[in-house]
C-alpha positions in Angstrom: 0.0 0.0 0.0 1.6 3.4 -0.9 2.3 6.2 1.5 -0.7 8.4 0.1 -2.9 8.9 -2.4 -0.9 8.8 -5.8 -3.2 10.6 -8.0 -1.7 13.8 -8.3 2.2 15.0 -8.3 4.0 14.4 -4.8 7.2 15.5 -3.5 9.9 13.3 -2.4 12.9 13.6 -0.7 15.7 11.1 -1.8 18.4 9.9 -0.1 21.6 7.4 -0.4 22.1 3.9 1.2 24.6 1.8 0.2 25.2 3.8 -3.1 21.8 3.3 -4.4 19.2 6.2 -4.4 15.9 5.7 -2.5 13.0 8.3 -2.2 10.1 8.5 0.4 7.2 10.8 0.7 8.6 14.5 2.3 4.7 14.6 3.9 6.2 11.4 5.9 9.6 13.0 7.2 9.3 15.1 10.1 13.4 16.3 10.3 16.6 14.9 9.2 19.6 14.9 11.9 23.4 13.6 12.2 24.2 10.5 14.0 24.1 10.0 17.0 24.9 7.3 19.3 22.1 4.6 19.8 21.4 2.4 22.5 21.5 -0.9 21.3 17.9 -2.9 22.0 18.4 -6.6 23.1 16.9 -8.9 20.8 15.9 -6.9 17.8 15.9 -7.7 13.9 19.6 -7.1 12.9 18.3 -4.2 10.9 17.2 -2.5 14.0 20.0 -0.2 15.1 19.1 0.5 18.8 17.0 3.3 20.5 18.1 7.2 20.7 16.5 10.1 22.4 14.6 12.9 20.8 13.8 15.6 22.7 12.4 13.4 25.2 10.8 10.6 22.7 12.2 7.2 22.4 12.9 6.5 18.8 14.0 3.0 17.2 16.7 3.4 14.7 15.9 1.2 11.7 19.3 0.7 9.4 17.8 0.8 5.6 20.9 -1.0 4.2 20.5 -3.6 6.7 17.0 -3.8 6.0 16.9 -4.4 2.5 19.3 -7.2 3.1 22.6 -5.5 1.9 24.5 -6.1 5.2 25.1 -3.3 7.9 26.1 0.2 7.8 29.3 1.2 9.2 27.6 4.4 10.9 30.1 7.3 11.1 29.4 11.0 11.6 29.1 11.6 7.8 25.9 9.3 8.1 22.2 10.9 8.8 19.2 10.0 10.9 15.7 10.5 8.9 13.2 11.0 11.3 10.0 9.8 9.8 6.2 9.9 11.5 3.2 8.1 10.4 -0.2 8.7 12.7 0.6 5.9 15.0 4.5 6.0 14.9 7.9 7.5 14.5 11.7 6.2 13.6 14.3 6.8 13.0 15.9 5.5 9.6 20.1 5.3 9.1 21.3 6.1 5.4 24.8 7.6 4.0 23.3 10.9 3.2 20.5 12.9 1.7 20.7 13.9 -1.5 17.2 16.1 -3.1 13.7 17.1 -3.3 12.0 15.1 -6.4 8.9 15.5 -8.0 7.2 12.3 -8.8 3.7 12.1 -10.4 1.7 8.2 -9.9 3.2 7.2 -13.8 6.4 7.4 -12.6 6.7 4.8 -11.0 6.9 1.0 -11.7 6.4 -1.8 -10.2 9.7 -4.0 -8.6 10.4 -6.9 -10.7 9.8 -10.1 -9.4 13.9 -11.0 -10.0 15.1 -11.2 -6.9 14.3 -12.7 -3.5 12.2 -10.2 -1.4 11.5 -8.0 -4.5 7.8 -8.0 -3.2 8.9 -6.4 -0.3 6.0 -4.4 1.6 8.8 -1.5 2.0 9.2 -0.8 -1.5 6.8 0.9 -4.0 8.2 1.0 -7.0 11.3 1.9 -9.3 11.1 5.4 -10.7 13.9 6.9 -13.5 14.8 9.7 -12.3 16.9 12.4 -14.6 18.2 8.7 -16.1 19.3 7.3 -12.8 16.9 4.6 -10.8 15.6 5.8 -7.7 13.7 3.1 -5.5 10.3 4.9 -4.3 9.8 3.1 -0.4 6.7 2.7 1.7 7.9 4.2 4.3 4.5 3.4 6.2 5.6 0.0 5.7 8.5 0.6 7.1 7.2 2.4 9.8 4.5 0.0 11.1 7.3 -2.7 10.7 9.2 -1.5 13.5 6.2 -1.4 15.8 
């Protein structure tokens, strides 16, 4: 299920992970910050980082790389927190850097092909070209109800 409503142009804001270029819904992302230290959490999903404080809020951390199975991210303080809120829920997601603001209308984007293992996975809309380069258009809904 997508973010929002995709009948009508929506601005994105794009991001690096692992050298590949990922996009989410700017309505979603409530404020982009440096690393920071995490506590780690006992027993969570390898992709979940840890825990930090913001402002008071308990955040998880949720490591995008790791999460999309393409092993973990060597955080350093070049890397950013994206702080992103649904209704229910807010997290905290690890990536190299951010890179844009893109617009993005609902035929720009295509479907994942069923290639690889986990291509169907509920964290990825679509594939959109972007200026000639792929950028991969998450759910970041799913993302965020998945670290509930």
């Amino acid at each position: 299920m997508p973010d929002v409503a995709r009948t009508e142009e929506r601005k994105y804001i794009t991001f690096m992970a692992n050298g590949q270029e990922f996009a989410s819904d700017i309505l979603l992302i409530r404020e982009i910050r440096g690393w920071t230290d995490i506590t780690p959490l006992p027993h969570a999903p390898d992709y979940v980082r840890g825990l930090i404080n913001l402002r008071g809020s308990i955040l998880p951390v949720i490591d995008l790389k790791a999460r999309l199975g393409l092993g973990l991210t060597e955080a350093t303080p070049k890397h950013v927190i994206i702080v992103a809120h649904n209704e229910a829920r807010t997290i905290g997601i690890l990536v190299d850097a951010v890179s844009d603001i893109i617009t993005l209308s609902p035929t720009d984007t295509q479907p994942t092909p069923d290639l690889a293992e986990g291509s169907n996975d509920t964290c990825i809309y679509g594939i959109a070209v972007v200026d000639g380069r792929l950028v991969t258009v998450l759910n970041t809904t799913g993302l965020i109800e998945e670290a509930a």
